[in-house]
N, C-alpha and C positions, 0 to 999 in steps of 0.2 A: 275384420278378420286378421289383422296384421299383427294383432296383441297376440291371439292364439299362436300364431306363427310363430312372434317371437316366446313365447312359453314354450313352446313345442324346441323350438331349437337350442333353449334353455338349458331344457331338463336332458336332450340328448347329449348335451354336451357334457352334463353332469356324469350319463353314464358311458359315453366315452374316458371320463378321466376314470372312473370306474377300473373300465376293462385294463387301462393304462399302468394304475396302480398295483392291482391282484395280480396273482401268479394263473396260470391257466389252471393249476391245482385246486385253489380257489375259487377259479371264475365255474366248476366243473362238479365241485364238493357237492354235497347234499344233506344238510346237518339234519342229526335227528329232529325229528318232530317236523320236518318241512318235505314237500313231494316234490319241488322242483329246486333249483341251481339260478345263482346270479345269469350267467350265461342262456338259461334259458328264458329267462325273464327278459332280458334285452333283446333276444331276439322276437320274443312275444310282442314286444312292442313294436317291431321293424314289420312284422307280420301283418299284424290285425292294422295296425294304420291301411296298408296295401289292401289289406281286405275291406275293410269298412270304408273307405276311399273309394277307389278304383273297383274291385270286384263289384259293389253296389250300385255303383254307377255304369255299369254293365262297359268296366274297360278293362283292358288285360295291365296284369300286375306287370310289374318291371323282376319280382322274382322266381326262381322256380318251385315246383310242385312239389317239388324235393325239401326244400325250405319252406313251403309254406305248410303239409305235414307234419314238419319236425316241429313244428312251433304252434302250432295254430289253437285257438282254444280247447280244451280239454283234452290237448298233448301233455308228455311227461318226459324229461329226458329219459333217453334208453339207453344211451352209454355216454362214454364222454366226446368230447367238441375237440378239434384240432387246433390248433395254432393258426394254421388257414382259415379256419371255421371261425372262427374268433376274430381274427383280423376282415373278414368279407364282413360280420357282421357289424364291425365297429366302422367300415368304409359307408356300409349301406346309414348309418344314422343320420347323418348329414346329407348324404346324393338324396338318396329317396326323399327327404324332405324339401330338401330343394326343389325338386322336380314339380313334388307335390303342389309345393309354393308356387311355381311357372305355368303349371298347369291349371290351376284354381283364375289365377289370374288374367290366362288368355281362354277361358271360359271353357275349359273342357270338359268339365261336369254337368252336364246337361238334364243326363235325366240320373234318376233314383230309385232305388228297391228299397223300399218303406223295410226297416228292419229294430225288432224291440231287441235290445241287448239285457242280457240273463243277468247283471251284474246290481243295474237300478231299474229293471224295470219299463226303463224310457224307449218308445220310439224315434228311432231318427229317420225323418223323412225327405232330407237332402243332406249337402254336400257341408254347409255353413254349421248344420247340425253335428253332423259324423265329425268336422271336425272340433268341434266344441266340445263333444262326446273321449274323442283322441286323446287330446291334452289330459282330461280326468281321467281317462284310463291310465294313459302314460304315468301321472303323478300316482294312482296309486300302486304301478308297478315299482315305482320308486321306494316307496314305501317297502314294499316286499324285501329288494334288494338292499333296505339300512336294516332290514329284522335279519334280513340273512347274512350281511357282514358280522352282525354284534354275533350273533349266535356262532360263525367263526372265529372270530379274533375275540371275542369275550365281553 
């Protein structure tokens, strides 16, 4: 599982230089033809890890309801993100993954809530799964966020 791990922390890192890079204007925009914002895509992924993780595994998330609402599948932004809101979210990419990482390993995942994800169809019925499942979601959130740069900057 250490491969995914390092994938996982790969691609956050990626969109950390992201959020680093863009102006909050940017991380917030909503270009025609798209429903949702870079910013909200990254927090999707800060999200749904916690959820398909931990919520499944019947353990409490490390964020709030607040955040996990604002982000969670078949969210949409409703207004724009703060500069706080943006920097918690760029802090949680690396913690929470860590975490995740320390917890996997001293066996905190015990049990699972067998869950098919709407995306491929697949059931993930542990822990090894969700997060093998993560990483592809991740990467194709990634995705999202290079269609949503070009279609801002051209």
């Amino acid at each position: 599982m250490e491969f995914t791990f390092q994938v996982l922390n790969n691609t956050r890192g990626i969109f950390k230089k992201i959020i680093e890079n863009n102006s909050l204007e940017d991380l917030n925009n909503v270009p025609k033809g798209f429903n949702n914002n870079i910013i909200w895509n990254i927090g999707h992924v800060v999200v749904s890890e916690q959820l398909l993780a931990y919520k499944l595994s019947g353990l409490e998330s490390t964020l709030s309801d607040e955040m996990i609402n604002k982000y969670r599948k078949d969210s949409k932004p409703n207004d724009d993100v703060s500069q706080a809101e943006v920097d918690e979210i760029k802090g949680l990419l690396h913690s929470n993954l860590e975490k995740t990482r320390e917890d996997y390993y001293n066996d905190v995942f015990q049990d699972y809530n067998a869950y098919t994800v709407s995306t491929t169809g697949n059931t993930l019925n542990n822990i090894d799964e969700a997060l093998q499942f993560i990483a592809i979601h991740e990467g194709l959130h990634y995705g999202y966020v290079l269609a949503l740069l070009k279609a801002l900057k051209g």
